[in-house]
C-alpha positions as CSV (number, residue, x, y, z in Angstrom):
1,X,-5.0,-16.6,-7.7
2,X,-4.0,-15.7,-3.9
3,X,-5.5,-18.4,-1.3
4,X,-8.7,-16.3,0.9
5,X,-7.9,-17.2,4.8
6,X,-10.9,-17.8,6.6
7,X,-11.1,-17.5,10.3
8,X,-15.2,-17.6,11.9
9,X,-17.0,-15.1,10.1
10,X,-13.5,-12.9,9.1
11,X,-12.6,-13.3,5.4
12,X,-9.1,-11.8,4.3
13,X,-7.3,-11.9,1.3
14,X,-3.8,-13.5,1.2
15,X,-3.0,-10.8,-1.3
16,X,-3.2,-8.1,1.1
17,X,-1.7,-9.6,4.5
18,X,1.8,-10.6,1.7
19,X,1.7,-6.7,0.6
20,X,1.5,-5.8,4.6
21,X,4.2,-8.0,5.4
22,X,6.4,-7.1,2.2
23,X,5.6,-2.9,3.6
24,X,6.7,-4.0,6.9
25,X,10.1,-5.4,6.3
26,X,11.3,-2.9,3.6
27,X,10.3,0.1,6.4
28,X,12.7,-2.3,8.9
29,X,15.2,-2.8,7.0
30,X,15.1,0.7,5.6
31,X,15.3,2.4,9.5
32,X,18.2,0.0,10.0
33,X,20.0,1.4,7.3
34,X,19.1,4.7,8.2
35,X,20.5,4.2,11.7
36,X,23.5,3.2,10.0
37,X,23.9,6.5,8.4
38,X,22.5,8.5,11.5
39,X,19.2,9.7,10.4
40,X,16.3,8.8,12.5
41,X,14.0,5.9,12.1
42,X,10.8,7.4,12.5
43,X,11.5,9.7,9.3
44,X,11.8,7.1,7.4
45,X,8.5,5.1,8.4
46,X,6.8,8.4,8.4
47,X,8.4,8.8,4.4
48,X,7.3,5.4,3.8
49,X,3.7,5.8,5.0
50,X,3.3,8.9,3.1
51,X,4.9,7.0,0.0
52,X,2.1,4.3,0.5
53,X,-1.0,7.0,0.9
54,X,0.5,8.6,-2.4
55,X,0.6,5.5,-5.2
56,X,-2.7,4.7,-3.9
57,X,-4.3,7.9,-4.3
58,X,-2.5,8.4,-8.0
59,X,-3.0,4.9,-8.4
60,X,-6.9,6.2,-8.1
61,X,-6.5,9.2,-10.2
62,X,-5.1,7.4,-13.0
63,X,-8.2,4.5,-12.8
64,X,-10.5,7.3,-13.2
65,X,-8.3,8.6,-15.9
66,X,-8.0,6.1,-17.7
67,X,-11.7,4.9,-17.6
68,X,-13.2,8.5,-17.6
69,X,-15.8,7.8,-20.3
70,X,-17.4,4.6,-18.6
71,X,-17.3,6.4,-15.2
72,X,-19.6,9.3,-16.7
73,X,-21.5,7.1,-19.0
74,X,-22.8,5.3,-15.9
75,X,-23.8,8.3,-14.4
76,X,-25.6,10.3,-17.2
């Protein structure tokens, strides 16, 4: 179980600020390499943004797939 940081009023999870940090440094050291190899940087974090909007939405879509009948059941 990840630690909750607490700051005044302001809960966040420690879950989500190590999945931040872990999205910020692979999208550094991925523009570095593509500087390397000539391409330019903002490609790559605009690849790796759209890459992070897309396994959460399937990430969605296969939740509701997979737990279709409870979803409906609630709501009939």
């Amino acid at each position: 179980m990840f630690p909750v940081i607490r700051i005044a009023s302001l809960t966040i999870q420690a879950r989500g600020l190590i999945l931040l940090a872990a999205f910020w440094v692979a999208s550094w050291a991925a523009e570095r390499a593509a500087k390397r190899l000539a391409l330019r940087g903002d490609d790559v974090y605009n690849l790796g943004f759209y890459g992070v909007v897309a396994g959460l939405l399937g990430a969605r879509l296969g939740y509701v797939l997979q737990y279709w009948s409870e979803l409906t059941r609630d709501y009939s």
